[in-house]
C-alpha positions in Angstrom: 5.0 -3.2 22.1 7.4 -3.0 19.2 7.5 -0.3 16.4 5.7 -1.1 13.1 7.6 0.4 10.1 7.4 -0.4 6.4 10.6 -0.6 4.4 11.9 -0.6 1.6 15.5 -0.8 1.5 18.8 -1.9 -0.7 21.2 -4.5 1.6 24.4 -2.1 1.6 27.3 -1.6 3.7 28.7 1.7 4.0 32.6 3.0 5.0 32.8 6.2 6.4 36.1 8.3 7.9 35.1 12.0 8.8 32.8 14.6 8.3 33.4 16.2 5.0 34.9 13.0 4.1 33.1 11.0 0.6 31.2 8.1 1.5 31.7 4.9 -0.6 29.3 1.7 -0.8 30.8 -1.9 -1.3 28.8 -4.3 -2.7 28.1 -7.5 -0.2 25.2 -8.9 -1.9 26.4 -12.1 -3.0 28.8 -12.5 0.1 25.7 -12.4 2.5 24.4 -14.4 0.8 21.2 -12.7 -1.2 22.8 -12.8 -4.8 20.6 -15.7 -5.9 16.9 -14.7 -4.2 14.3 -14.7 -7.0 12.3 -13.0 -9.5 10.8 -9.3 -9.4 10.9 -8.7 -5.9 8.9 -5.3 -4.9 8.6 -5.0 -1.1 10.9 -5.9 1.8 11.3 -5.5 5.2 13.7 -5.3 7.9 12.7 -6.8 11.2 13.9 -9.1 13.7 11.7 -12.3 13.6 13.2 -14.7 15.9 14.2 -12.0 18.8 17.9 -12.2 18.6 19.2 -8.4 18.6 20.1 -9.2 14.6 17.8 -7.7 11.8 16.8 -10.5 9.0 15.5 -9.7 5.6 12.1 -10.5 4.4 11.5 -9.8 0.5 8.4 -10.3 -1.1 8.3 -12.2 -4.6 6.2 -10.9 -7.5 6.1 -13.8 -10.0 8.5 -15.9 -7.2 8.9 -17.0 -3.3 8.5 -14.8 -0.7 12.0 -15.1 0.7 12.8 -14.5 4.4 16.3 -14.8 5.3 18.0 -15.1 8.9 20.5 -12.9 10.2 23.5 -14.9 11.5 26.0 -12.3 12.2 28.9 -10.9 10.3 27.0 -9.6 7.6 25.6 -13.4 6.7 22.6 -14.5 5.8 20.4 -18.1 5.5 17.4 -18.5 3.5 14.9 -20.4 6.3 11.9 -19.6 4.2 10.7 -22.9 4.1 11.7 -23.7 8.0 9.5 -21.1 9.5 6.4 -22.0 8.0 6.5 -18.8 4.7 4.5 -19.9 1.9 2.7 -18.1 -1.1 3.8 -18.1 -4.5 3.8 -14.7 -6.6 1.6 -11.3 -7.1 2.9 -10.4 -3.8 4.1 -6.2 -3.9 3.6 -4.7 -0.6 5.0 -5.8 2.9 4.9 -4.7 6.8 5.1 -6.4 10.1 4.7 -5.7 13.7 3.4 -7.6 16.9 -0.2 -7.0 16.1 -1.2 -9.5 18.8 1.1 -8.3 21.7 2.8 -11.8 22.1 6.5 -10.1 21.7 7.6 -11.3 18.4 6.6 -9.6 14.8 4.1 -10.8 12.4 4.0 -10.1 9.2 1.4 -8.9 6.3 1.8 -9.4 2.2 -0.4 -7.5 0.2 -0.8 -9.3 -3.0 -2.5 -8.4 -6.2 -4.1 -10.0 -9.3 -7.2 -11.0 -8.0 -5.2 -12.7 -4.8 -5.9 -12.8 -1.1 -3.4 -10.8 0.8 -1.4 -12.8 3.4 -0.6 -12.7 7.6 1.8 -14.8 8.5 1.1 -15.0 12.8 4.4 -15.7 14.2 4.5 -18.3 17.3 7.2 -19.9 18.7 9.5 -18.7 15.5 7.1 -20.4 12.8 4.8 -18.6 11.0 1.1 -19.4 10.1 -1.1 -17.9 7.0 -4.3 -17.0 9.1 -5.8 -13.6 7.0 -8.6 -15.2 6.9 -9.3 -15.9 10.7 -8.3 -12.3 11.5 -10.5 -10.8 8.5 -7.6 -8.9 6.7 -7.6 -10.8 3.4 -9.3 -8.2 1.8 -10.4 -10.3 -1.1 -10.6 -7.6 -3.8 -7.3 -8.7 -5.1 -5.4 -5.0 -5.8 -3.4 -5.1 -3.2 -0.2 -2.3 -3.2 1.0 -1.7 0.4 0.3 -1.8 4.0 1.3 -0.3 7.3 0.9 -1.5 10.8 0.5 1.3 13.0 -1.3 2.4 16.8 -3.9 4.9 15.1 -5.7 5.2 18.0 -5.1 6.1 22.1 -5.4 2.0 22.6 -2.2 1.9 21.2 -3.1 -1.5 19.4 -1.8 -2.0 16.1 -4.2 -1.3 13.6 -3.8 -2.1 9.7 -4.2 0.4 6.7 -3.6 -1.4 3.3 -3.2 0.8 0.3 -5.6 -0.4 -2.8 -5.1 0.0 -6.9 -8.3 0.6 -8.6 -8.9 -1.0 -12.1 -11.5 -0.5 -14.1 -14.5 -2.9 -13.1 -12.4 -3.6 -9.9 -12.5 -0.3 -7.7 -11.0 -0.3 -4.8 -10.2 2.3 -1.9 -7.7 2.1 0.7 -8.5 -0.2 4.0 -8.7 0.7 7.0 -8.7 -2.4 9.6 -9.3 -1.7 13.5 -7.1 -4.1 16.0 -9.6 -6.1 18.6 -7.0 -7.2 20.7 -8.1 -10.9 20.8 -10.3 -11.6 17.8 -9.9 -10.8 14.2 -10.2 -7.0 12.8 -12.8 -4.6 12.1 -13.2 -3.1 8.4 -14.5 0.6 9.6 -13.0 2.1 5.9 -16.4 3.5 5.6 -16.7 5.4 8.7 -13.0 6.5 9.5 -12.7 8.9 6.0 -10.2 6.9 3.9 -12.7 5.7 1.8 -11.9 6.4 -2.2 -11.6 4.5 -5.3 -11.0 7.3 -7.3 -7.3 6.2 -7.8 -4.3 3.6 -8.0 -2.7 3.8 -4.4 0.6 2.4 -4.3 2.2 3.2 -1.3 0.8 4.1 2.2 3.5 5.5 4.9 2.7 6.8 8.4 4.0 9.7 10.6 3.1 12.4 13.1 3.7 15.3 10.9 2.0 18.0 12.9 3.3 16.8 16.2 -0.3 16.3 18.1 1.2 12.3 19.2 -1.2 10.8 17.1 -0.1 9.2 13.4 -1.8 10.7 10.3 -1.5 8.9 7.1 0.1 9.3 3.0 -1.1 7.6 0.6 0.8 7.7 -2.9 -1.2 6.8 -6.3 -1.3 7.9 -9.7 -1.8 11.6 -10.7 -2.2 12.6 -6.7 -1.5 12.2 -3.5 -3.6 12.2 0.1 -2.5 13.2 3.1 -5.1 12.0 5.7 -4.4 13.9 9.2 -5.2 11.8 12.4 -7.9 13.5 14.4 -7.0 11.9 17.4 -9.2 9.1 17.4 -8.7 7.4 14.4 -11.3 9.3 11.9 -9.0 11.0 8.8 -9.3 13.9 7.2 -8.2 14.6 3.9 -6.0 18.1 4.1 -4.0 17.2 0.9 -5.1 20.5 -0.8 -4.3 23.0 2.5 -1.0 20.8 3.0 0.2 21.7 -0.4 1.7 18.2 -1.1 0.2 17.9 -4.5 1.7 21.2 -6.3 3.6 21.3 -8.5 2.1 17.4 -10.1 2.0 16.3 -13.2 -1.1 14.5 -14.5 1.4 11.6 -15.5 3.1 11.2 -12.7 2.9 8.1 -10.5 4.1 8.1 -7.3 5.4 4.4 -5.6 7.9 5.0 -2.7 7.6 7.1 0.5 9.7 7.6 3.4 9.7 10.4 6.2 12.6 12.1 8.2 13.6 15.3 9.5 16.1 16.3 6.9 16.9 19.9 7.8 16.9 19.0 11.7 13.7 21.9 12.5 11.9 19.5 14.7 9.3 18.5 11.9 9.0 15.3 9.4 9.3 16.1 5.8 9.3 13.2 3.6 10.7 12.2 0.1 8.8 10.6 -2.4 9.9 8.7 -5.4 8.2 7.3 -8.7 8.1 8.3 -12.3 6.7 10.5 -14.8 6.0 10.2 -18.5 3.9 8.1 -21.0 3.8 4.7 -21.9 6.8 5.1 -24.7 8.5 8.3 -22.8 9.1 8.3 -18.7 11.3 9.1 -15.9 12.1 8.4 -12.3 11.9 11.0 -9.9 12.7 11.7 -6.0 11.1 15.1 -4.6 11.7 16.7 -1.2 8.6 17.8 0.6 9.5 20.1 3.6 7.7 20.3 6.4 6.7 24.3 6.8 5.2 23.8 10.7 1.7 25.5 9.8 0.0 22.4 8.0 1.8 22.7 4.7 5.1 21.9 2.4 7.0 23.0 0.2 
């Protein structure tokens, strides 16, 4: 089975000489051909859709195409979009993929807002086909902010988690979405601890970070954070006030962007999260380091 991630990354190429040595970026957008993509695009993922050892590029369009474009070697790319069956048109913000179905290629999953059905694209045989609604992971509510593929559970079938805003007069919590292997998925949100409307989640991102080989869960939203640790079995609990990773936080601080890694090389994930702070007239962007202290906490 393949490994799930969610992305989001800048299309860079990087020159390096020695250790100690600066690094310097050079610009290939428009040589690779993504200069000219579309309009507000929020999410995107890196994955390898038709099998060929190359990575391709899959953005997702708020107010414009989803865009999927085909690695062809030497750093060139071709917009086949339209050739392998990609559709939906705007309100789209999160993205992830993975081979949910076990068939050996990677599907893909759009969470959309605005009152919108969010999207999975089933791959077979290279073209892609819209089916949320036969698998039950539409999740109609029409907030949706980000998703994650991921083996919560000793099955190791991929399940779903799909991070949730909640307006006023449209709450919603986060999802959780149990793999059946064969038929569409289970909602269990109620019964598996995630279950909170109490906030705008914007970004969900998955890691073992107290090395017990099962994945525990963040969730980023507005004013806090959760961090949901994996009991084993796929029931979370909430140990975001023992874990620390709320302090210090502003009560006008949104949080959008996670990603984890093991920056100081101790053996444990920490992970950086991004966002902003401010008003509505007054803000700014922000990236804090959260290290990984080995006892259930950061710092």
């Amino acid at each position: 089975m393949k490994t799930a991630i969610f992305v989001c990354l800048a299309i860079l190429v990087s020159s390096t000489q020695y250790a100690g040595a600066e690094i310097h970026f050079l610009n290939v957008t428009d040589s690779a051909g993504l200069g000219n993509i579309h309009q507000n695009g929020f999410g995107t993922a890196i994955l390898d859709y038709n099998s060929d050892s190359l990575l391709d590029i899959f953005v997702v369009g708020q107010g414009g195409q989803n865009k999927l474009f085909e690695n062809l070697g030497n750093m060139q790319f071709e917009d086949v979009t339209n050739l392998v069956g990609i559709q939906g048109q705007g309100d789209g913000w999160g993205v992830c993929f993975g081979d949910f179905d076990t068939d050996y290629d990677e599907d893909i999953y759009v969470s959309r807002r605005d009152l919108q059905q969010n999207d999975l694209y089933v791959c077979t045989n290279g073209v892609y086909i819209e089916s949320a609604a036969e698998y039950h992971v539409q999740d109609m509510g029409g907030f949706g902010y980000a998703a994650c593929f991921a083996p919560f559970t000793k099955s190791l079938a991929l399940d779903l988690f799909v991070a949730n805003q909640a307006w006023s007069g449209h709450r919603q919590s986060c999802r959780f979405f149990a793999n059946n292997l064969g038929g569409p998925f289970t909602n269990l949100t109620a019964s598996r601890g995630i279950a909170d409307s109490s906030q705008y989640w914007d970004c969900a991102s998955t890691a073992d970070y107290d090395n017990d080989r099962d994945l525990d869960v963040l969730v980023s939203g507005e004013s806090t954070n959760r961090l949901y640790r994996n009991d084993g079995g796929g029931f979370f609990v909430n140990v975001s006030d023992s874990a620390r990773i709320n302090l210090p936080r502003d009560a006008d601080t949104t949080g959008y962007g996670i990603t984890w890694g093991d920056y100081n090389n101790d053996g444990l994930l920490d992970f950086v999260h991004t966002g902003f702070t401010g008003t509505a007239t007054s803000s700014a962007t922000i990236a804090r380091v959260s290290r990984n202290n080995g006892d259930g906490t950061f710092t």
